[in-house]
C-alpha positions in Angstrom: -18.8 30.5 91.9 -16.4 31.9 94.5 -19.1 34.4 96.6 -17.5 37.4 98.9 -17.7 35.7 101.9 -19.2 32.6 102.5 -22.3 32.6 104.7 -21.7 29.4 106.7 -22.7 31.2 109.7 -26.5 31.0 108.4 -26.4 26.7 108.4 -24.8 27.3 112.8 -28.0 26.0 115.1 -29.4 29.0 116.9 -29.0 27.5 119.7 -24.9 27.0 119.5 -25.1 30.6 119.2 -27.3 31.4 122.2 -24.8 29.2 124.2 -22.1 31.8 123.3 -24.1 34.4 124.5 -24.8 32.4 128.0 -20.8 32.0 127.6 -20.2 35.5 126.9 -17.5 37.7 129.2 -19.1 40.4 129.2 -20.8 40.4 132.3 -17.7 39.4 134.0 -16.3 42.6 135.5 -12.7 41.3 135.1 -13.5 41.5 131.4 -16.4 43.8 130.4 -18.0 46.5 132.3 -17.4 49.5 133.1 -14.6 48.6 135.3 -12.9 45.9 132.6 -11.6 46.3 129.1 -14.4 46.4 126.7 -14.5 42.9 124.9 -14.4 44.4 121.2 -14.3 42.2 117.7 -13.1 43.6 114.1 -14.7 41.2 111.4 -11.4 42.1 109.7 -7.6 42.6 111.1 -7.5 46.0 110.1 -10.8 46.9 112.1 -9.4 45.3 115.3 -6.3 46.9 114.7 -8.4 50.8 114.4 -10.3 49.5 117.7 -7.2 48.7 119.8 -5.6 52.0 118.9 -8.5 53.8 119.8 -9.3 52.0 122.7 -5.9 51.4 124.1 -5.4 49.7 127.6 -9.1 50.2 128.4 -10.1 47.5 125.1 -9.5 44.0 124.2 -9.4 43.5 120.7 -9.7 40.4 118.5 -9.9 39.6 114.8 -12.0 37.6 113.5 -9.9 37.4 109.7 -5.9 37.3 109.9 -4.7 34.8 108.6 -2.7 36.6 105.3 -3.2 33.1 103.3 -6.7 32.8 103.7 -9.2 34.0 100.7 -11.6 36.0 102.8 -14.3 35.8 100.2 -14.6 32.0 100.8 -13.7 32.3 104.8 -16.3 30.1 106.7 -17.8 31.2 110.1 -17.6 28.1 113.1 -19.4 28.1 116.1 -16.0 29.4 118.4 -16.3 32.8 116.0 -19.7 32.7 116.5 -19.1 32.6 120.5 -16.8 35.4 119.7 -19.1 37.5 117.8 -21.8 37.3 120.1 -19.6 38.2 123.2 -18.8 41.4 122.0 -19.6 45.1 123.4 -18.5 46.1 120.1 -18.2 45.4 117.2 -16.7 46.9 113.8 -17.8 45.1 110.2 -16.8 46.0 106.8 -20.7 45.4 105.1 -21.2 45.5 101.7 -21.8 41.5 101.4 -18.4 41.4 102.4 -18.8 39.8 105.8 -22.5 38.8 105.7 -21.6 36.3 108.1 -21.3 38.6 111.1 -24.7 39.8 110.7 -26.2 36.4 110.7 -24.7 36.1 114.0 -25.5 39.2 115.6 -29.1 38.3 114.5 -29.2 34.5 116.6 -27.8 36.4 119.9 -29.3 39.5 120.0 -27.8 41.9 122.5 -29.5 45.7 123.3 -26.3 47.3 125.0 -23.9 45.7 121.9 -22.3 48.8 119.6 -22.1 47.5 115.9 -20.4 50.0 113.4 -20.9 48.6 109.9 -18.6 50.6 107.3 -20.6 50.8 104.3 -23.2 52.7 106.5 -21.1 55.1 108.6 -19.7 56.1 105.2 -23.5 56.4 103.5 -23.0 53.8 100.9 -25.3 51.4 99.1 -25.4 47.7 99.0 -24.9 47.5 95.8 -21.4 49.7 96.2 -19.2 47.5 93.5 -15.9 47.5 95.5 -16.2 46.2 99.1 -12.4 47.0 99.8 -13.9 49.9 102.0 -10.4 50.3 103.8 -7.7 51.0 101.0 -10.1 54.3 100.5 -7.9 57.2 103.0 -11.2 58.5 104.2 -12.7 55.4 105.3 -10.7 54.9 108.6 -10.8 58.3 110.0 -14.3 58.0 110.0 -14.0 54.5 111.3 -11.8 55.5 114.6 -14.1 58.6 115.4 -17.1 56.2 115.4 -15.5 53.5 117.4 -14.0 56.5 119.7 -17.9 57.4 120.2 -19.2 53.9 120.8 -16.7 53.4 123.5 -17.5 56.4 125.4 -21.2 55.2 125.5 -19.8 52.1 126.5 -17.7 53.4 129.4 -18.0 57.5 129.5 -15.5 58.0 132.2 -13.0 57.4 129.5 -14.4 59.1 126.6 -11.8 61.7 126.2 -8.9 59.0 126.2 -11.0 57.6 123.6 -11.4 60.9 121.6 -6.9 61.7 122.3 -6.9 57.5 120.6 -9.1 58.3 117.7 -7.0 61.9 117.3 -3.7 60.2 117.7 -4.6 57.2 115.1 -5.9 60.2 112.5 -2.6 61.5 112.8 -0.6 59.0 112.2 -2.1 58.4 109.2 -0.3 61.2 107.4 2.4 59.9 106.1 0.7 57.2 104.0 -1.3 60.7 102.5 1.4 62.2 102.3 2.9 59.5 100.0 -0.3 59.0 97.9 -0.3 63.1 97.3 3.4 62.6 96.3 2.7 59.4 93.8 -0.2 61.4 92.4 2.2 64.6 91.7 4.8 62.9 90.5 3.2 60.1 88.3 0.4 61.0 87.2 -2.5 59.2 85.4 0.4 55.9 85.6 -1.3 53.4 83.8 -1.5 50.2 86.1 -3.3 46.5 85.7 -4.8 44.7 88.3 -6.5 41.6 88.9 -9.1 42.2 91.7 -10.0 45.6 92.6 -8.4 45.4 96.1 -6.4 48.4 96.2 -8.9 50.2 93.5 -9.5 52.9 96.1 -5.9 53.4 97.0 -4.8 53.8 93.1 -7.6 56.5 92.4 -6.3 58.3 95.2 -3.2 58.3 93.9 -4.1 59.0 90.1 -3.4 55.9 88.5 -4.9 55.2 85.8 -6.7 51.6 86.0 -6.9 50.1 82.5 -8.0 46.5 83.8 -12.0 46.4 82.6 -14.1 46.4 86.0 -15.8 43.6 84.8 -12.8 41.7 84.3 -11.6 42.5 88.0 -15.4 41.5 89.6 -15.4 38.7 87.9 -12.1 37.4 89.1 -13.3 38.5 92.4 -16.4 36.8 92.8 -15.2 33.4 91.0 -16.2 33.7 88.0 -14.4 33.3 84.5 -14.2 36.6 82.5 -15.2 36.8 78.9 -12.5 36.1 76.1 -12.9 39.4 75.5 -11.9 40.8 78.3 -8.9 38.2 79.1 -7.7 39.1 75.4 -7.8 43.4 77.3 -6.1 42.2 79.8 -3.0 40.0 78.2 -2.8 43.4 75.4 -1.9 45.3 78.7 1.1 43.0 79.3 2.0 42.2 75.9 2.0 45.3 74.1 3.3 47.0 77.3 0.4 49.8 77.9 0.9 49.3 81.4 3.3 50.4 84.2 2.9 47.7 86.7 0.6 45.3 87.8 -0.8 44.5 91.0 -2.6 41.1 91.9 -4.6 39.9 95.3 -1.9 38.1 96.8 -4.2 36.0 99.1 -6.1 34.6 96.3 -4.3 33.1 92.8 -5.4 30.5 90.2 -4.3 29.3 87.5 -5.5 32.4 85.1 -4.3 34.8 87.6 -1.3 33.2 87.6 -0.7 33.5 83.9 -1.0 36.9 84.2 1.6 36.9 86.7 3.5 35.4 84.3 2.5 37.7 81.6 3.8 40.4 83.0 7.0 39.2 84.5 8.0 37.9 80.6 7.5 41.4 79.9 9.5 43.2 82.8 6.6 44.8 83.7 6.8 45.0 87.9 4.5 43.0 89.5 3.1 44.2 93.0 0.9 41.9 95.6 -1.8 43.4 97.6 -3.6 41.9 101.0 -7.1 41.9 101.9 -6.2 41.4 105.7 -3.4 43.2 107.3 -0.3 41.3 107.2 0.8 40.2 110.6 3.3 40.3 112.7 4.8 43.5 112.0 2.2 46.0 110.8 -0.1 48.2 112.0 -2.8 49.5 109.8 -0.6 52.6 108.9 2.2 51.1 108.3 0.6 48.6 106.2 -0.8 51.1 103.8 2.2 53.0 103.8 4.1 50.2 102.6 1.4 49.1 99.6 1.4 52.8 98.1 5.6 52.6 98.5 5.9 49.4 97.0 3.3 50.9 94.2 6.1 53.8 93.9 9.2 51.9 93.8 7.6 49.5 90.6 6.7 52.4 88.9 10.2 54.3 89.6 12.4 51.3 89.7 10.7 48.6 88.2 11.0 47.0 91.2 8.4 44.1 91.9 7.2 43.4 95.7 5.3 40.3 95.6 5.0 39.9 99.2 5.0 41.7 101.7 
């Protein structure tokens, strides 16, 4: 069974942990400190991304998942990332079980003056929220930068209005990827649209669309596990008797079933459509990034154009 995130972290010695800590920058005032850039860690791309844009020359920001051709749910935690974990001042993490790992670390090097900002709490969600995707949601990262804009002002309060202007400025630039969802949702609406995992499930209620994928087909195939032949017989109908519009697939993360959908859909000129879990990189921002997911979502349902990767 494929897990969201595997918890390796929980099998690292304690101890290789509390050797981070002894290792840790951030009581080098060259690094950390009030007079250093804040040593700051996003479990995910995307988070680091919200924490340099916030935090600007006064932060240094690193990632602990980028690589675009990694599965996250099956990423495994080694003592460097836990070194790199437990050196932060701050630190951003999706929650939700998505990146368990983090907390496990966190736990072995225990540090009073480190900032953690879990998403599933700052937005007042349970643990048993079905779709961990927290990010494809628009509200999710305005909240995010205003929280990380808070924690660095505690961190270092001489610069909390840069940090305030940062979280503003981010927030702002986030329109035109709202703009575009309002304009899918006005001019397409309830567009029928398959889907393998629920990656961008947020994004597509935002804009409208009308899912037709069961849930439980889309868990399943996110958390490893087969779906019922009922529900892979839903899921081929959508294809083959052309009820949807498009589909869109985790690009990160195929098989061999998911890959027959794929398939499925092509043979039927339905657009296909790839979605990331972790920003793409080089050459996105988390803006831009979104931007281009709901565009690419327009153009298959407009053009029947298919964007596979991005």
């Amino acid at each position: 069974m494929r897990t969201r995130i595997s918890v390796l972290a929980a099998a690292l010695p304690v101890a290789a942990v509390l050797l981070a800590t002894a290792c840790s920058p951030s009581g080098d005032p060259a690094v950390g400190g009030s007079s250093g850039a804040i040593v700051a860690v996003g479990a995910e791309n995307e988070y680091a991304d919200v924490i340099q844009q916030v935090g600007g020359k006064y932060v240094h920001a690193s990632a602990i998942m980028s690589n675009p051709n990694t599965d996250p749910h099956t990423f495994e935690a080694s003592s460097a990332i836990a070194q790199q974990v437990s050196s932060a001042q701050l630190i951003v993490q999706n929650g939700v079980g998505y990146d368990r790992f983090m907390s496990t670390i966190e736990s072995a090097a225990p540090n009073s003056g480190r900032k953690v900002i879990v998403v599933q709490q700052l937005l007042g969600l349970p643990d048993g929220t079905p779709n961990p995707h927290l990010w494809y949601d628009p509200r999710t990262m305005p909240a995010v930068a205003n929280a990380i804009a808070g924690d660095l002002a505690a961190l270092q309060p001489a610069h909390a209005a840069y940090f305030r202007a940062g979280a503003a400025a981010f927030t702002r630039a986030l329109a035109a990827w709202d703009k575009a969802i309002a304009s899918f949702r006005a001019g397409y609406p309830n567009t029928p649209v398959a889907t393998t995992e629920p990656v961008a499930d947020y994004m597509l209620q935002a804009a409208g669309a009308d899912n037709l994928t069961p849930f439980s087909f889309q868990a399943d195939i996110m958390n490893g596990v087969d779906p019922s032949p009922q529900a892979v017989t839903i899921e081929k109908n959508l294809f083959t008797q052309h009820k949807v519009k498009v589909l869109l697939y985790n690009q990160q993360v195929t098989d061999a079933l998911t890959q027959s959908f794929i398939t499925l859909a092509r043979q039927n000129h339905i657009p296909v459509v790839g979605v990331y879990e972790t920003m793409p990189v080089p050459g996105f921002d988390y803006q831009s990034w979104m931007l281009a997911e709901v565009q690419d979502l327009r153009k298959a349902v407009a053009g029947k154009v298919s964007t596979e990767r991005l």
